[in-house]
Structure formats: C-alpha cells, structure tokens
C-alpha angles and dihedrals in degrees: 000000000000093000094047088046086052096048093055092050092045081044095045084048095051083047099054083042096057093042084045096057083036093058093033081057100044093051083044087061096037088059104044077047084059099040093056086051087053103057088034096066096030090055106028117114129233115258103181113123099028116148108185116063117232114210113210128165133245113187108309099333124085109229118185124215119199103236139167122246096256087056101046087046083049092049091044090054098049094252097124128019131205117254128190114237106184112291098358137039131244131199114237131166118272094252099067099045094054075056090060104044081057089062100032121348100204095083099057101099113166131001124154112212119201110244117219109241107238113228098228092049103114091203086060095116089046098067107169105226117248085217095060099138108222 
C-alpha cells in the first residue's frame, strides 16, 4: 500500500515539475513578446504624410508602405529596417531591429544591408541601385 502510495506522489511530483517548466517558459516568451513591443513602439518612426510607395516582401507577398523621400533613401541604405507589429508593419532604425531578431526573427521583415564591391568584379562600374522603385 505504502509503495503504491509513494509511486503516485513521486508520479503527481513529476507531474507539477513538468506544468511548472511548461508555465516558467510561456511567461519567458510573454515577456520577450513584450519587450519587442516595447522597442517597437518606443523606436518606430512616424510615416504620416509620405508621398512615394516603397515596395518590400513578406514572405511571398509584396506589401507597400507610403514614405518620404529621406526615409526610402534610409531603408535602401540599410539605415532603418521594416518590422511587423501585429497586423501592420513600422519603420525603426536598424539598430533596433537587429535587437529584435536577437529576441524573435520572425519580425524582421525587411532590412537592406550595403554590400562591399568587390575590386575584381568586372560589373563594378554597373551597381544596381537599392531605391529602385519597382
């Protein structure tokens, strides 16, 4: 009686170890969730008033944010990078978002990086421009 009563305790333990890893990693990721929100809408730049449409992928489909000409020339130059934010996307420097991929990757949308030439390249002379509105 007194085995059986000691298996069920060690069982129910094992139990309340495993639910209590399970709930410690859920608030983790609640809380990197919040921290990216956080940055996000601390660092995120203002967008009203923007006249040329930048063009940017997510995943397969083609989106299209209404920017000024000092932030599409930033984004093409790798400057600022597109995050998502729920059901919409901001603009924050690229600090910030390599900040974020470090916490979660997947809201990172869009951010140009400015490729070194490479002396030897014989289309050196022919760059094809990161603004090239498409």
């Amino acid at each position: 009686m007194k085995a059986a009563t000691d298996s069920k305790r060690t069982e129910q333990l094992e139990r309340d170890k495993q639910l209590n890893k399970q709930i410690q990693e859920e608030a983790k990721k609640k809380a990197i969730q919040a921290q990216i929100v956080q940055l996000i809408e601390m660092n995120q730049l203002n967008l009203h008033g923007g006249s040329l449409a930048y063009n940017f992928t997510d995943g397969s489909a083609v989106r299209k944010l209404n920017v000024d000409d000092k932030v599409q020339r930033q984004l093409a130059n790798g400057l600022l990078s597109i995050v998502r934010l729920a059901d919409d996307y901001a603009v924050v420097p690229s600090v910030v978002a390599e900040k974020i991929a470090q916490r979660d990757d997947s809201i990172l949308v869009s951010q140009n990086t400015v490729e070194e030439v490479d002396e030897d390249d014989p289309y050196k002379d022919y760059v094809i421009p990161d603004d090239l509105m498409w």
